[in-house]
C-alpha positions as CSV (number, residue, x, y, z in Angstrom):
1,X,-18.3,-8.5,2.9
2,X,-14.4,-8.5,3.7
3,X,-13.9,-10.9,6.6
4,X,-10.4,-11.6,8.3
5,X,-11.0,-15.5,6.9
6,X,-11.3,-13.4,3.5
7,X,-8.4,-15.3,1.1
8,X,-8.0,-12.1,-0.7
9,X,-7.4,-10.1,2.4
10,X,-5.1,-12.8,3.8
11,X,-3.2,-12.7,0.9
12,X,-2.8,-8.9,0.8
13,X,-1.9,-9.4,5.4
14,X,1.1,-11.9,3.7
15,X,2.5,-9.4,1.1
16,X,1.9,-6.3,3.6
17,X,4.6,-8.4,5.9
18,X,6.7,-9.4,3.0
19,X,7.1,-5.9,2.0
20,X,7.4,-4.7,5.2
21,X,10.9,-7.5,5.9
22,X,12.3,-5.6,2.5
23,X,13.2,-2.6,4.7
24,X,15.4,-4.6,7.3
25,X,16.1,-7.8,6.1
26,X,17.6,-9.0,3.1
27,X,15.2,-12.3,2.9
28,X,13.7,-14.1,0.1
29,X,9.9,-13.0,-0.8
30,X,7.7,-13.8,-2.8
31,X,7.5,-13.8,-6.6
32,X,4.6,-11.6,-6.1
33,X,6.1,-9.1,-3.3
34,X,9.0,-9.3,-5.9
35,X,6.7,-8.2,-9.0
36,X,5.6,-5.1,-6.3
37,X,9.4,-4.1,-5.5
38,X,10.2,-3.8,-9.0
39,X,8.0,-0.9,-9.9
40,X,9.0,0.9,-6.1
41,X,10.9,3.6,-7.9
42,X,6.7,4.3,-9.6
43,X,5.0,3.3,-6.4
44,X,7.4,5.8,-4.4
45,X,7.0,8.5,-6.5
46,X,3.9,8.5,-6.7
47,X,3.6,8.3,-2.8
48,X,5.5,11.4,-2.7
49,X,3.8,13.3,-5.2
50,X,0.7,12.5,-2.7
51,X,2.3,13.3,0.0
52,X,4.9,15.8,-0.3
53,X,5.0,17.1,3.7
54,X,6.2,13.6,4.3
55,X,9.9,12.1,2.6
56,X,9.6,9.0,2.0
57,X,12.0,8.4,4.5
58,X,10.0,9.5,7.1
59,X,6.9,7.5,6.6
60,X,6.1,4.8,9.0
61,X,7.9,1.2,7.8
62,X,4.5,-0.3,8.0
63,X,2.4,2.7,6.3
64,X,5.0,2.8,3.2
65,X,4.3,-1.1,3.0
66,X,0.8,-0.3,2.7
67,X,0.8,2.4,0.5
68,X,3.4,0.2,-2.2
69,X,0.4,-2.7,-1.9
70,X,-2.6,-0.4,-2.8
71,X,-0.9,1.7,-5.4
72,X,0.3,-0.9,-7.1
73,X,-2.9,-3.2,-7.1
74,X,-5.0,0.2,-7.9
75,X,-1.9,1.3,-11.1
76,X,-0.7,-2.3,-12.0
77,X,-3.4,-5.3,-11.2
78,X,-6.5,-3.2,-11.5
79,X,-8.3,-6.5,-10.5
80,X,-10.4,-5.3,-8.3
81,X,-12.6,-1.9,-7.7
82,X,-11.1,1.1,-6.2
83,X,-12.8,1.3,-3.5
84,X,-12.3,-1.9,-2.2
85,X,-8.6,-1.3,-2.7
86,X,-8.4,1.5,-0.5
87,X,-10.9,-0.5,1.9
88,X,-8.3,-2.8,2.1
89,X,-5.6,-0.4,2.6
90,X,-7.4,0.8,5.4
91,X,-8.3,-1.9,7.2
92,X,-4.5,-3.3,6.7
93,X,-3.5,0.2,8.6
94,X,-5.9,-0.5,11.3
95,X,-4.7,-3.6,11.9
96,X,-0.9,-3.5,11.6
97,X,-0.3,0.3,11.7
98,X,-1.0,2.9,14.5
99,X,-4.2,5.5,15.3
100,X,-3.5,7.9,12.7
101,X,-2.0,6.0,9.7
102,X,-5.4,4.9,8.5
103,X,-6.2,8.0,7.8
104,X,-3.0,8.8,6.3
105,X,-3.5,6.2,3.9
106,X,-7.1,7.1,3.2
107,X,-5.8,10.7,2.5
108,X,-2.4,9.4,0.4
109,X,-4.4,7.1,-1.5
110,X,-7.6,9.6,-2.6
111,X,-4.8,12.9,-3.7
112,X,-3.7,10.0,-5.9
113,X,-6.8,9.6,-7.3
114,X,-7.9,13.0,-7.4
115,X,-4.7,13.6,-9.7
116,X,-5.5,10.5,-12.0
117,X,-9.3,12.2,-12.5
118,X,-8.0,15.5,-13.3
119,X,-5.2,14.1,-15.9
């Protein structure tokens, strides 16, 4: 069970902020926020395909940040299960994002998947 002393979900709190800084500051990250930001051109179109009411634009700083984390551990790492990547997702949008993004994210995250089964 996930617990907020969970390494794997403290590590995914520390990229969600270092992907978040990308947007308004031009700091050093991390190698591994790095890795994440090079395959954004991917991650982003695939966040629009998903979500094609919203420009990417538009979506919340924090959800985007979110959405780049899970897509890319669920297209790229594939280290852990799916669900548990979108658990993660969600509780990350609990915790950092407002009311409604975690079901944003939940609803981003399964028309990806839906289109990945049907490929």
């Amino acid at each position: 069970m996930r617990t907020a002393l969970d390494p794997r979900h403290k590590k995914r709190q520390d990229l969600l902020k270092e992907l978040f800084k990308i947007d308004f500051h031009q700091q050093k990250i991390s190698p591994e926020a790095q890795e994440i930001m090079s395959h954004q051109s991917d991650l982003d179109a695939n966040i629009q395909e998903a979500a094609k009411e919203f420009p990417i634009e538009k979506i919340n700083k924090v959800d985007l940040a979110i959405l780049r984390l899970a897509i890319y551990e669920l297209n790229f790492v594939k280290k852990e299960p799916t669900n548990v990547i979108i658990d993660e997702a969600i509780e990350l949008a609990k915790e950092f994002s407002g009311p409604t993004s975690p079901g944003f994210i939940n609803g981003v995250l399964g028309n990806i998947l839906k289109k990945e089964t049907h490929e």
